[in-house]
N, C-alpha and C positions, 0 to 999 in steps of 0.2 A: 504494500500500500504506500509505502514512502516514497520507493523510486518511481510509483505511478502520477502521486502530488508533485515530484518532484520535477516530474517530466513536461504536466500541466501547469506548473507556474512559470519554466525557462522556456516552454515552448518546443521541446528536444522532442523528436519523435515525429514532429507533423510530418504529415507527407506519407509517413510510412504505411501502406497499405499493405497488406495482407490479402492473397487473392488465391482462389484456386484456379490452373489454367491448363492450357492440354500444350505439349512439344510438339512445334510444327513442323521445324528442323533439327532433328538430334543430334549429340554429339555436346562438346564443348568447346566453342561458346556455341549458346542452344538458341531455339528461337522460340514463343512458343505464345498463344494470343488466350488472355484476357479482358480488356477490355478495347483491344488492338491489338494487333501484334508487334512483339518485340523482339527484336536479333541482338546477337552477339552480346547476349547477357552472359556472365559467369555462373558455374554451374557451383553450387557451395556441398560439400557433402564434410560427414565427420572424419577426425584425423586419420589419417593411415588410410581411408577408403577413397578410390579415385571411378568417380562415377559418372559415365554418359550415357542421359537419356536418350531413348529412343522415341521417334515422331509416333505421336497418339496415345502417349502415355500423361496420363493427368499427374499434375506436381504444384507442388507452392510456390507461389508467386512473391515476392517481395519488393517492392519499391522503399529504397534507402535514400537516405538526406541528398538532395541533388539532384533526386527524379534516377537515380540509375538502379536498374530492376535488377534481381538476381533469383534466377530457380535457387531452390532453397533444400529441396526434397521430393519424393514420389509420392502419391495419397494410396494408401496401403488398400490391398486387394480387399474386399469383405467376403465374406462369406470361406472364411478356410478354417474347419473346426479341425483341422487334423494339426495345427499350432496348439500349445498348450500358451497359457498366458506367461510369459517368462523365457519362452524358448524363442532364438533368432534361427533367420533361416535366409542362406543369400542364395539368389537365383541370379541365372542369367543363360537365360536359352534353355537346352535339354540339361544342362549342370548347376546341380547346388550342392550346398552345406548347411545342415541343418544340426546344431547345436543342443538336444535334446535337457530337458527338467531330470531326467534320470543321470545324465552323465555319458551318455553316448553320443557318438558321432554319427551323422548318418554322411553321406557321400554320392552322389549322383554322376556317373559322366565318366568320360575317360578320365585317367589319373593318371599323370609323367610326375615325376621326381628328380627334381634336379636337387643334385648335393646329394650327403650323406642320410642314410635310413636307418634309425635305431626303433627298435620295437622292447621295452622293457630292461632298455639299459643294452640291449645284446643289436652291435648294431649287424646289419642287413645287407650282402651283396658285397 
C-alpha cells in the first residue's frame, strides 16, 4: 500500500499499462497488437531463461515510462489438470521438462548430452 501512495502522489507509474495481447511476429524483438500493433518490442522473461514467442500466442503487454512497450510473459494455457499446483513444466514443440511435487523428473523428446554424465555419483560413458 505504500509504494502504491507513493506512486500516486510522485506520479511514477503513469502510463504504465498492462495489456493482454497476441504475437504477431515472433521471435525477439516481437511484434505483437493490443490496442495496435507494436514491433520491435523486447521480449522480458526470468533470469537464466531466454524466451521467443511464437506469432498467435497470447502474452502480457507492458507499456513503461516513455510509451516503450515490452512483452512481458505468455498467458498460461487453462484447462491442464495433469499440473499439480507447485509443479513447473517447460515446453516447447514435441519436448519438455516437467519438474514433478513428488521429486521426479519427467523428460519428453530426444535427449543429447553434451559434457560429462554422472548418475549417482558413478559417472556414465
Amino acid at each position: 500500500m505504500w509504494i502504491s501512495e507513493k506512486m500516486a502522489r510522485t506520479g511514477e507509474g503513469a502510463g504504465s499499462r498492462p495489456a493482454l495481447g497476441e504475437i504477431t511476429i515472433g521471435g525477439a524483438p516481437a511484434a505483437a497488437y493490443w490496442d495496435g500493433e507494436s514491433r520491435n518490442m523486447p521480449v522480458v522473461s526470468s533470469g537464466g531463461v531466454i524466451w521467443r514467442p511464437a506469432a498467435g500466442q497470447r502474452v502480457l503487454v507492458i507499456e513503461c515510462e516513455g510509451g516503450q512497450r515490452v512483452v512481458a510473459g505468455a498467458v498460461q494455457e487453462a484447462g491442464r489438470p495433469d499440473l499439480e499446483n507447485g509443479e513447473v513444466l517447460i515446453e516447447s514443440g514435441a519436448a519438455s521438462i516437467r519438474l514433478k511435487n513428488s521429486g521426479e523428473i519427467l523428460i519428453k523428446g530426444r535427449v543429447n548430452i553434451e559434457g560429462e554424465l554422472t548418475v549417482g555419483g558413478v559417472p556414465i560413458g
